[in-house]
N, C-alpha and C positions, 0 to 999 in steps of 0.2 A: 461521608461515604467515599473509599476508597474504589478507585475501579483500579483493574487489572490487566496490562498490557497482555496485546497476545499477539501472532504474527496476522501482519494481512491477509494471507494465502489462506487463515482458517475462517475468515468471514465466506457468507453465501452470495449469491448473487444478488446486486440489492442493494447490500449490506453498506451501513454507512459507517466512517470511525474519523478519528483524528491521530494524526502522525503523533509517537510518542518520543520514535527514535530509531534512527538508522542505525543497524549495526553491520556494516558493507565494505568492503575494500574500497580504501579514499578514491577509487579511477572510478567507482561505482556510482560510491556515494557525491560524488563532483558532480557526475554525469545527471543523476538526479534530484540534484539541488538545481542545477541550471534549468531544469525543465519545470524547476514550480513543486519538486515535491520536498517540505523543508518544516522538521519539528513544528508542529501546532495546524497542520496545516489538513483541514477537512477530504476525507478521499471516499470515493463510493465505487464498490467494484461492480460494475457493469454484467462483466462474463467468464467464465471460463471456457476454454478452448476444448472440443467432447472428450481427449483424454487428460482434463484438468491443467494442462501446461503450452502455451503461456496462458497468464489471465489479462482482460484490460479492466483501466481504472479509470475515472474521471478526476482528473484535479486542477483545479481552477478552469475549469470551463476547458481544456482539452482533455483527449483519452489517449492514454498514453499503455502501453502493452508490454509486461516484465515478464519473464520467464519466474517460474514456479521456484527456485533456490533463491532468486531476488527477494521474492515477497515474503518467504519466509524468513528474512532478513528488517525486514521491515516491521518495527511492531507499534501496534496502533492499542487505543482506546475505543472502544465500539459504542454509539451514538445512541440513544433512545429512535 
């Protein structure tokens, strides 16, 4: 069974996935590699902010908070 990446920003709150791939400007993507969020890597988003932007995430045990053009940058696998 194949699953099918989609961006983080379109998960709900809750919602758990697994990093599939960053597709971010390297100053971006640097910036959230060092922070723990890195291909294979479990994320569960927490919230969204009441006009949907920014949202926070959990990854590896801290929450870390991207704005809404970040996340849909980031595209994940969605978790049972």
């Amino acid at each position: 069974m194949t699953e099918t990446a989609q961006p983080l920003s379109s998960l709900a709150s809750g919602g758990r996935a697994t990093v599939q791939d960053l597709q971010l400007t390297e100053e971006s993507r640097a910036r959230l590699m060092e922070l723990g969020l890195l291909v294979g890597t479990p994320v569960e988003v927490i919230r969204f902010a009441p006009l949907g932007d920014p949202l926070e995430i959990k990854v590896r045990g801290s929450h870390l908070t991207l704005r809404r053009h970040e996340a849909d940058q980031i595209l994940v696998s969605q978790q049972p």
